[in-house]
C-alpha positions in Angstrom: -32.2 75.5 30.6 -30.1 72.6 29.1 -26.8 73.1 28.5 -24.4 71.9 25.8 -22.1 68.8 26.8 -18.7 69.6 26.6 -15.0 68.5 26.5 -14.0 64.9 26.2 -17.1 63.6 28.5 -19.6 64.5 25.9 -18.2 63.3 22.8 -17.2 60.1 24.7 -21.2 59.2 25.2 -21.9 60.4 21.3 -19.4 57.9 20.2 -20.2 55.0 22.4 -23.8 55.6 21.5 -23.1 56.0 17.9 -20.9 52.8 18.2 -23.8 50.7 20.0 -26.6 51.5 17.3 -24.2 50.7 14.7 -23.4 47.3 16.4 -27.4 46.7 17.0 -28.3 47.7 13.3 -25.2 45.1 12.4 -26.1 42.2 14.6 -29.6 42.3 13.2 -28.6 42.5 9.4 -26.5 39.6 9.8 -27.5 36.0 10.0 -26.9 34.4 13.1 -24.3 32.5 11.9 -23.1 28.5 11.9 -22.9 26.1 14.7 -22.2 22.3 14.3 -22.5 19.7 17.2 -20.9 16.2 16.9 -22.1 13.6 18.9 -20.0 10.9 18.8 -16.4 12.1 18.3 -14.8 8.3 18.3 -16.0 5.6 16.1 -14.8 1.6 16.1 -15.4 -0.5 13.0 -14.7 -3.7 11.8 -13.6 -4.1 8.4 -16.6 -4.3 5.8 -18.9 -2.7 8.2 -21.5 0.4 7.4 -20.5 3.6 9.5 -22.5 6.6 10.3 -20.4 9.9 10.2 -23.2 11.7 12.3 -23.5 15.4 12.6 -26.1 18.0 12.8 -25.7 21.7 11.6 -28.3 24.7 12.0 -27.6 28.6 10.3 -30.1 30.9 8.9 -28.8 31.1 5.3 -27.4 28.1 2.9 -24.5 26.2 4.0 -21.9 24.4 2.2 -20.6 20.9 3.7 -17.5 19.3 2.9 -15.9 16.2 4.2 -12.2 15.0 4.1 -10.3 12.1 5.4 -7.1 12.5 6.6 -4.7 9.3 7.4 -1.1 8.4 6.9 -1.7 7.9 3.4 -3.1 11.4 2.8 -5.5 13.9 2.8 -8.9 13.2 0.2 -11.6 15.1 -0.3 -14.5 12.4 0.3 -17.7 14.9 -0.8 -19.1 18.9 -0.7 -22.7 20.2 -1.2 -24.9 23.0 -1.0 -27.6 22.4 1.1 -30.5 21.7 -1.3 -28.2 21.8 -4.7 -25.5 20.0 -5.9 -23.4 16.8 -4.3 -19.6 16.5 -5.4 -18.7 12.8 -4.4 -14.8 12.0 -4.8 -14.6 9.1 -7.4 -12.8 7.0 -4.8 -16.2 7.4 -3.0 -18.7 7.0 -5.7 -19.9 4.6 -4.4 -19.4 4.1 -0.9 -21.4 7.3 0.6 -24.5 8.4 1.2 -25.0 12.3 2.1 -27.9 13.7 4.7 -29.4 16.9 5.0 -28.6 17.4 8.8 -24.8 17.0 7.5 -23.7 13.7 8.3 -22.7 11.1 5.9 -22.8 7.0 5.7 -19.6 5.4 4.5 -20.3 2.1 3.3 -17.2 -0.9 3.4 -14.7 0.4 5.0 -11.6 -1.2 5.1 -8.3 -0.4 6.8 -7.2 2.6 4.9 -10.7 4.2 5.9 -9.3 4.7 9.1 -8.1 8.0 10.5 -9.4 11.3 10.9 -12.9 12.5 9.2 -13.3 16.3 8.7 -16.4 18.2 8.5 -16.3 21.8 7.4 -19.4 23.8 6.7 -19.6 27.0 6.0 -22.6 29.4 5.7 -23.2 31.6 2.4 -21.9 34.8 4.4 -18.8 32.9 5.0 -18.9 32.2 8.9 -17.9 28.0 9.3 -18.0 25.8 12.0 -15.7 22.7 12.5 -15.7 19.6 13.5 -14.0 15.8 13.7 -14.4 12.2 14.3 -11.6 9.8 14.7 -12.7 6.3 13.1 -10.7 2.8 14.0 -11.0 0.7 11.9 -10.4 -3.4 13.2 -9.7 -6.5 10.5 -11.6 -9.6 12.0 -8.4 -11.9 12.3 -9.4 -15.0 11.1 -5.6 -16.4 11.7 -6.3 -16.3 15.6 -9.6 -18.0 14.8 -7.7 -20.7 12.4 -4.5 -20.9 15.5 -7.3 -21.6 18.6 -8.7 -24.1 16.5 -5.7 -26.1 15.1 -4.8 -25.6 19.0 -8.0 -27.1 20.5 -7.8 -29.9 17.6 -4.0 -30.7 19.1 -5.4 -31.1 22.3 -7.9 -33.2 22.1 -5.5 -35.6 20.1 -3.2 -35.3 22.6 -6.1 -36.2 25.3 -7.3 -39.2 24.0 -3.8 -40.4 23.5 -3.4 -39.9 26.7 -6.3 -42.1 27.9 -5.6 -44.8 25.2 -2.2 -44.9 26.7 -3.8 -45.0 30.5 -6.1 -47.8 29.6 -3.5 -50.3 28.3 -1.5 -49.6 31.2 -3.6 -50.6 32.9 -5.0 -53.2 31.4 -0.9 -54.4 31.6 -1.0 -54.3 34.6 -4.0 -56.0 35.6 -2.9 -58.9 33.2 0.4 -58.5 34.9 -1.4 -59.3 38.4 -3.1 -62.1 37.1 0.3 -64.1 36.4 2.0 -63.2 39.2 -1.0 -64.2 41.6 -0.9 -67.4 39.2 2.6 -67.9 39.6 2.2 -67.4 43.3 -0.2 -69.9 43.3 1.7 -72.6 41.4 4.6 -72.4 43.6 2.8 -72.4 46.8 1.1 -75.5 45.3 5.0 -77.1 44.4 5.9 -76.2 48.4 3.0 -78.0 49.7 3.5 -81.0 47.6 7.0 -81.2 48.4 6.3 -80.9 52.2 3.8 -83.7 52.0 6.9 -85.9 50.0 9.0 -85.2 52.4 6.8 -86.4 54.9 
């Protein structure tokens, strides 16, 4: 003979059992959610340079994507779409990106003000999201440093063969310089003997 459970015991392994179909039946009516992986957090560009924004994003049902850029000159709104539906590009972007299914986006040109902090936020039809962000630096190609070690290198090598004009017609001084005083020499040692012979 079974007998009924009783006091606080039993109705503790009714609910609990209760509470674990109901969390079963839940987890398989809902979609598994959103995950989003980034793999390269930390992008350096040079100005007028093509940059990948790369991401990749997997959930069961459809996602939207957004994407906004946040600097010291504010927060924009770059682009959002439904996976397989509409794209909403920012006019300031028209023309500049290029969406991909996986997520990621291409920004075309950038320029100094593109630098800064990229946001990626998508979130699945049953409203779970996922995160994520890159950091982009963006580098001007400093053709005044370019301009300065040339004008510098140009000094130099005016100053060089200055230099070596100068050296030469030292020395070609003083070799003529020699000359006479070897001459000179000469000439009086020349004077001396003719006076000795005189005197003799």
């Amino acid at each position: 003979l079974m007998r009924p459970l009783r006091g606080c015991r039993g109705r503790g392994v009714v609910v609990g059992t209760v509470t674990l179909c109901l969390a079963a039946g839940w987890a398989l009516q809902t979609p598994g959610g959103v995950s989003l992986v980034v793999p390269q957090p930390n992008i350096n560009a040079t100005v007028a340079q093509n940059i990948l924004l790369s991401v990749e994003y997997s959930c069961r049902g459809v996602a939207t994507i957004e994407w906004k850029h946040v600097s010291s000159w504010g927060t924009t709104s770059i682009v959002e779409w439904r996976s397989g539906n509409y794209v909403n590009i920012s006019t300031v972007y028209k023309d500049r990106v290029t969406t991909f299914e996986n997520g990621s986006i291409q920004l075309r040109n950038v320029g100094m003000r593109d630098a800064g902090y990229y946001f990626v936020t998508v979130t699945e039809e049953h409203g779970t999201n996922a995160y994520g962000t890159i950091v982009v630096n963006v580098n001007e190609i400093i053709y005044e440093d370019l301009h300065f070690v040339a004008v510098l290198f140009a000094f130099l090598a005016a100053v060089s063969a200055v230099l070596v004009c100068v050296m030469w017609l030292c020395n070609k001084s003083l070799h003529l310089f020699q000359k006479k005083t070897t001459h000179k020499l000469t000439a009086s040692t020349t004077e001396e003997i003719e006076l000795e012979t005189i005197e003799c």
